[in-house]
N, CA, C and O of each residue as an XYZ file, in Angstrom:
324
protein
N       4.891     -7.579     -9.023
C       4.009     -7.807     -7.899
C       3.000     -8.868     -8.297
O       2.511     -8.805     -9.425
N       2.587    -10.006     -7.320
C       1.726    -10.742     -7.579
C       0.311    -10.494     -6.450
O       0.340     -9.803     -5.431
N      -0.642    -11.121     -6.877
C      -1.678    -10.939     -5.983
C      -1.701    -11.349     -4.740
O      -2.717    -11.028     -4.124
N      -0.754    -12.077     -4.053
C      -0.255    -12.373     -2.731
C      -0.027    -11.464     -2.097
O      -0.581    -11.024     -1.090
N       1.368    -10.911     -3.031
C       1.448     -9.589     -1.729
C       0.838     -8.580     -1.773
O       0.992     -7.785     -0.846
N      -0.165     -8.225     -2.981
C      -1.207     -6.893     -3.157
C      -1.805     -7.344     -2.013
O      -1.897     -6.325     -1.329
N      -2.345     -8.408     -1.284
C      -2.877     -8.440     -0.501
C      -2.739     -8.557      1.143
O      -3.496     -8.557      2.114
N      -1.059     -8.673      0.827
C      -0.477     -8.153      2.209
C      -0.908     -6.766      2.515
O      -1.381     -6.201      3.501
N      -0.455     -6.301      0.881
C      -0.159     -4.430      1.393
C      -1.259     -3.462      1.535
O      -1.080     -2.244      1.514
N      -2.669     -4.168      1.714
C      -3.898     -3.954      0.649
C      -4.078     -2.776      2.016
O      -4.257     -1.580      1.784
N      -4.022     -3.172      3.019
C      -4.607     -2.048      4.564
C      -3.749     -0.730      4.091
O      -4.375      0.300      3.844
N      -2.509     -0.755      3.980
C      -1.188     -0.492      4.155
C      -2.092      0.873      2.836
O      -2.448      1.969      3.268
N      -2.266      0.547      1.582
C      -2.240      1.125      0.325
C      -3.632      1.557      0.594
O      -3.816      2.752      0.362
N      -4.561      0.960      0.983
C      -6.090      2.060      1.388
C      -5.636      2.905      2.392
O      -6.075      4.044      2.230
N      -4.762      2.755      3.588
C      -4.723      3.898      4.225
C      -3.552      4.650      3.917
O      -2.709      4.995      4.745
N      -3.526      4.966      2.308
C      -2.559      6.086      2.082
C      -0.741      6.135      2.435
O       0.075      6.981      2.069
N      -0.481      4.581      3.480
C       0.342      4.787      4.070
C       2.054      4.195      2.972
O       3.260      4.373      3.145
N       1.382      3.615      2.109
C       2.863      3.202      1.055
C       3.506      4.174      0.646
O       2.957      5.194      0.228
N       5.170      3.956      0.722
C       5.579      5.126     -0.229
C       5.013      5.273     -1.580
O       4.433      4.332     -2.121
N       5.149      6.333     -2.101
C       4.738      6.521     -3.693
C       5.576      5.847     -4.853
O       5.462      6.225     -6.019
N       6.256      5.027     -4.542
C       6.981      3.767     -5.485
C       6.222      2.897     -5.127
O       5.378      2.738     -6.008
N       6.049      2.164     -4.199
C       5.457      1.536     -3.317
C       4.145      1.462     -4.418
O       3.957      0.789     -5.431
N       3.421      2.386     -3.779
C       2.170      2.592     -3.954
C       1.840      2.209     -5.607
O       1.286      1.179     -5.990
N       2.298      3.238     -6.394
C       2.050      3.069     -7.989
C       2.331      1.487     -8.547
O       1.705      1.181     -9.562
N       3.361      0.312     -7.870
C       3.441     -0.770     -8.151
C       2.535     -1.468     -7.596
O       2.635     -2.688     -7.721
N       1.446     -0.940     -6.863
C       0.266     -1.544     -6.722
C      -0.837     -1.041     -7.101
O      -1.834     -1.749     -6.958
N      -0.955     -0.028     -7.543
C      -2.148      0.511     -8.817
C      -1.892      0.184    -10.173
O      -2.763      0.398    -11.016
N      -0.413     -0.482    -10.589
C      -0.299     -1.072    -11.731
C      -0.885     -2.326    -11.934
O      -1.461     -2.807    -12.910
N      -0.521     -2.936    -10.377
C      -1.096     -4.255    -10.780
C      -2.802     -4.362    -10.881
O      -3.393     -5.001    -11.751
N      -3.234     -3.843    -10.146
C      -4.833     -3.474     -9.731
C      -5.333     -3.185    -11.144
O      -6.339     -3.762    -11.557
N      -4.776     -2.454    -11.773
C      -5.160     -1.979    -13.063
C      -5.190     -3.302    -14.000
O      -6.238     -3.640    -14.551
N      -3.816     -4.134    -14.171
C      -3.598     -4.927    -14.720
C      -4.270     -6.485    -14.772
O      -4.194     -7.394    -15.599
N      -5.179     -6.288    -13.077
C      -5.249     -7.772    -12.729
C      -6.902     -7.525    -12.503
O      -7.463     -6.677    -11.809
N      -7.350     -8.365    -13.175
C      -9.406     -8.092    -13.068
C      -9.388     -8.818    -11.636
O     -10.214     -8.248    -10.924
N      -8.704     -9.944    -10.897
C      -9.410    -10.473     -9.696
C      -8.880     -9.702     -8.761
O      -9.511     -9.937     -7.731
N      -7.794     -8.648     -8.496
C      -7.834     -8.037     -7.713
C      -8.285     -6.566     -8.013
O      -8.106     -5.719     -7.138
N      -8.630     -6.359     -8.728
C      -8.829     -4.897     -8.957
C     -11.193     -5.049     -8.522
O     -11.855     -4.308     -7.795
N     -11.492     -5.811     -9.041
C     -12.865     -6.336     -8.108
C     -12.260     -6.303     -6.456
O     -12.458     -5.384     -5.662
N     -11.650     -7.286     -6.247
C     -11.324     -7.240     -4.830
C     -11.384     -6.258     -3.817
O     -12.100     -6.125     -2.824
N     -10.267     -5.464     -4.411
C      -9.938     -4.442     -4.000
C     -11.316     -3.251     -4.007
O     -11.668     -2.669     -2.981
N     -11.921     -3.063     -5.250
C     -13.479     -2.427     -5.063
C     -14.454     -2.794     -4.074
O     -15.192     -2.027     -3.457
N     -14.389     -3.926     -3.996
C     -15.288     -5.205     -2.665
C     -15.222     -4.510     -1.238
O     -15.979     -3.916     -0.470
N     -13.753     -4.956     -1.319
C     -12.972     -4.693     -0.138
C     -13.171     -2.573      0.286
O     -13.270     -2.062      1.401
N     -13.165     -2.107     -0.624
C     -13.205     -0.582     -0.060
C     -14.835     -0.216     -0.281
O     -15.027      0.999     -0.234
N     -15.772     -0.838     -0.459
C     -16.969     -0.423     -0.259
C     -17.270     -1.667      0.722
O     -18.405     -2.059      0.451
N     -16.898     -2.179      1.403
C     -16.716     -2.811      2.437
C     -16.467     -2.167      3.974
O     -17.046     -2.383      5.039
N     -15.608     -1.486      3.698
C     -15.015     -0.726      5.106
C     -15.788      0.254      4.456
O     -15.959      1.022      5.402
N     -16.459      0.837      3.370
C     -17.155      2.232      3.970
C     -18.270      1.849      4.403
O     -18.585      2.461      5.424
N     -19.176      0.929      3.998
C     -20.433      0.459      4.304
C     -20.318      0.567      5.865
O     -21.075      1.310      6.491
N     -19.264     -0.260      6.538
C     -18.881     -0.308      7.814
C     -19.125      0.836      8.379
O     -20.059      1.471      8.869
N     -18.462      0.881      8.254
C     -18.006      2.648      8.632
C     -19.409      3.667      9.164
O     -19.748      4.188     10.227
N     -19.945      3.595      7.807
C     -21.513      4.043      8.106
C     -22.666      3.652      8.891
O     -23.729      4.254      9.043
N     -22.073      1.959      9.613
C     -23.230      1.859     10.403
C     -23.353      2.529     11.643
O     -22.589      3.476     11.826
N     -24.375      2.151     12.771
C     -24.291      2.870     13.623
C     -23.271      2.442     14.571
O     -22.615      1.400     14.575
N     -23.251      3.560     15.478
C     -21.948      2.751     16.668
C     -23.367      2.028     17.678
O     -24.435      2.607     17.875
N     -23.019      0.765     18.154
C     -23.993      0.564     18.814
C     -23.388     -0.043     20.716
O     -23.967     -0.721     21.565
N     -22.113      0.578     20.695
C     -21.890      0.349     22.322
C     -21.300     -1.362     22.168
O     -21.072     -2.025     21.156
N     -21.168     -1.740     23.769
C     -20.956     -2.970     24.392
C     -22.010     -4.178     24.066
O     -23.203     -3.975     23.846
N     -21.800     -4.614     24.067
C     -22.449     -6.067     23.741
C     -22.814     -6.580     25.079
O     -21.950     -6.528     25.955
N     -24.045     -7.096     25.368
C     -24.185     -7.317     26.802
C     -23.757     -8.449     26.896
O     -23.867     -9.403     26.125
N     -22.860     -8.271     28.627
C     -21.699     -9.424     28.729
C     -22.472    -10.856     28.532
O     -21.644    -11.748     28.352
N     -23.562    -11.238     28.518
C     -23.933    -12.821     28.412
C     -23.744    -12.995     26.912
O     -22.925    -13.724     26.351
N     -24.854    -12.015     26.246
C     -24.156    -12.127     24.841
C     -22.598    -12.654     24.471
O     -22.389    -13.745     23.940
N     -21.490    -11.654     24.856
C     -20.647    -11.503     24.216
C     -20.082    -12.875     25.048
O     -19.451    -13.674     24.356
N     -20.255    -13.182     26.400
C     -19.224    -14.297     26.620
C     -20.203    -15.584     25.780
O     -19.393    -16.469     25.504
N     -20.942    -15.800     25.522
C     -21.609    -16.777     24.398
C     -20.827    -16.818     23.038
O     -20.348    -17.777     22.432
N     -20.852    -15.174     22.684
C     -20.623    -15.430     21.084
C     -18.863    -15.669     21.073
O     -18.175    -16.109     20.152
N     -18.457    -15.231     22.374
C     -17.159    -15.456     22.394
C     -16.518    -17.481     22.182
O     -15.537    -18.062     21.720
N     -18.071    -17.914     22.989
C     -17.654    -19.883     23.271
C     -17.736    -20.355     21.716
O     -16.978    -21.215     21.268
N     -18.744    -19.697     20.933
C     -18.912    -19.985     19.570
C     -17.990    -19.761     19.118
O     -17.650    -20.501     18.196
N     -17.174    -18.746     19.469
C     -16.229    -18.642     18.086
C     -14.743    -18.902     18.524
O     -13.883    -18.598     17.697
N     -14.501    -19.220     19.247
C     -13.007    -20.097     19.855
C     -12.808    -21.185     19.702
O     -11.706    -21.571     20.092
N     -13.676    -22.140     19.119
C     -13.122    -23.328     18.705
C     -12.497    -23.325     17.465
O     -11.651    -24.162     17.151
N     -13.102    -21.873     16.307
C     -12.667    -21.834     15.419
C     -11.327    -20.910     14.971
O     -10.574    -21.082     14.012
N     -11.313    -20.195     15.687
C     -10.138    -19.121     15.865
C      -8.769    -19.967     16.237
O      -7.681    -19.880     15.667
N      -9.202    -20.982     17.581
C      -7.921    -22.468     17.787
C      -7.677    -22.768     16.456
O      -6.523    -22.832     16.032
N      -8.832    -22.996     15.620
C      -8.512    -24.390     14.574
C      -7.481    -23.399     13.514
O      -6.709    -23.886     12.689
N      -7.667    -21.958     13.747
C      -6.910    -21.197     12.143
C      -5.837    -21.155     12.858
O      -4.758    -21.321     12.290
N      -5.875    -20.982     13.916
C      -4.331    -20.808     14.662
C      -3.198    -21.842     14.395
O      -2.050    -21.513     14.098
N      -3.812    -23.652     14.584
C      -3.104    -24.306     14.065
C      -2.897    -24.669     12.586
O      -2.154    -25.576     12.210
N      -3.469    -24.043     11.954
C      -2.944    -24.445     10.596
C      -1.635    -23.603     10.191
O      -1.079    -23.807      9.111
């Protein structure tokens, strides 16, 4: 396994969902590899931090159709690459 696809499978292996072959060939590498095994720590005190904030509802629609104009030019630009 290389760090490419640890990071395909990375959702896949936090939510428990790899088989257990699966799975252990990606706690080998994690173990084995210092830039993903940080990562991977990053990344899961990441979604808990999340997790813990508050729920805070809808975004009021002027807001959201604003933050929506901001961020579609850039969402186009990843699309075409």
């Amino acid at each position: 396994m290389n760090c490419s696809e640890l990071m395909s499978l990375l959702v896949d292996f936090l939510g428990g969902e790899l088989v257990q072959e699966r799975r252990e060939t990606v706690e080998l590498h994690i173990r084995a590899c210092p830039r993903c095994e940080v990562y991977v720590a990053s990344y899961t005190q990441t979604v808990k931090v999340a997790r813990a904030l508050p729920k805070c509802g809808r975004l009021p629609a002027t807001f959201e159709a604003r933050l929506r104009q901001l961020l579609e030019p850039e969402l186009k630009a990843r699309q075409d690459d």
